[in-house]
C-alpha positions in Angstrom: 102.4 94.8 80.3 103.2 91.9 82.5 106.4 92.5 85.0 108.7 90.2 85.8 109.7 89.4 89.4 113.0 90.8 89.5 111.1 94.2 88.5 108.5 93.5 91.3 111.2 93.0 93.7 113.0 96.4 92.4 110.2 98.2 93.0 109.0 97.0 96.1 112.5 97.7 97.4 112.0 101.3 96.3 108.8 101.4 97.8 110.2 100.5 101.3 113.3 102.6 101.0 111.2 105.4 100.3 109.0 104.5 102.6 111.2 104.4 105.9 110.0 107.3 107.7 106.6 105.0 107.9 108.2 101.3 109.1 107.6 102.0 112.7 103.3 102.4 111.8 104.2 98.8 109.7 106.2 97.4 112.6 103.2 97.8 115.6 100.3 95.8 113.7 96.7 96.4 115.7 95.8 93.6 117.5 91.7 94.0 116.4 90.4 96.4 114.0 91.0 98.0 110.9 94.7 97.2 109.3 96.3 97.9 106.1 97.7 94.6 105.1 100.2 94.1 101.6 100.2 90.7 100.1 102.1 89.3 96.7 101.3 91.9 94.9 101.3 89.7 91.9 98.3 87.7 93.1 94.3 88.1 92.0 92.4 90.1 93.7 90.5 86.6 94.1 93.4 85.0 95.2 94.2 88.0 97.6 89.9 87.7 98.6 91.0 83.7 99.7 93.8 84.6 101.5 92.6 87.1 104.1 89.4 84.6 104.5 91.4 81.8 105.3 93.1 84.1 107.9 89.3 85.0 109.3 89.5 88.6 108.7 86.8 90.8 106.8 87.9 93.0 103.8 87.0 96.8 103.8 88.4 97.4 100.3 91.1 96.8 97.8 93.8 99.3 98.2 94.7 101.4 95.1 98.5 99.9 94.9 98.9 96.3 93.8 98.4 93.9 97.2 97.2 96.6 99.1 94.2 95.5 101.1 92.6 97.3 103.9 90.9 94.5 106.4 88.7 94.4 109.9 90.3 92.5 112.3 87.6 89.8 114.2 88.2 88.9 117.6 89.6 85.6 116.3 92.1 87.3 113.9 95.4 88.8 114.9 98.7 89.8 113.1 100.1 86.4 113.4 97.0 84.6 111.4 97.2 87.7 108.4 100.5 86.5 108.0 100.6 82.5 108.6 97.9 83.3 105.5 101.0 85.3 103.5 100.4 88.7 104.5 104.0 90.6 104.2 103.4 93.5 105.8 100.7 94.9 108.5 100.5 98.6 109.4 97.5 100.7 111.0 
């Protein structure tokens, strides 16, 4: 079953209400290290691969939610490069 994207905005608007208690972990990215990172959760996981290594970050695995990638930070890769490469949200 393929999902349209009024039903992936619907339930990624559930997600985050129901998800408040957590915003202030997603609102202080890490500068360097390890970082859970959500993309279009719609994409490939090649797609998703292409995106964090145009951003110059490493991936430590696929999450188990759509778009949820967990990623290793290089001293050259910050917050602001995850998300020039489309990264939505970054958390610890």
């Amino acid at each position: 079953m393929r999902l349209s994207p009024p039903q992936i905005c619907l339930g990624l608007m559930v997600a985050l209400i129901t998800s408040a208690p957590f915003t202030g972990a997603l609102a202080s990215a890490p500068e360097q290290g390890q970082a859970a990172v959500l993309l279009n959760p719609s994409l490939s996981r090649a797609d998703q691969l292409r995106q964090i290594s145009q951003a110059g970050a490493e991936i430590v695995r696929f999450g188990a939610v759509p778009g949820a990638v967990i990623v290793n930070m290089t001293p050259t890769t910050g917050p602001a490069e995850l998300r020039a490469a489309g990264a939505w949200l970054l958390g610890r």
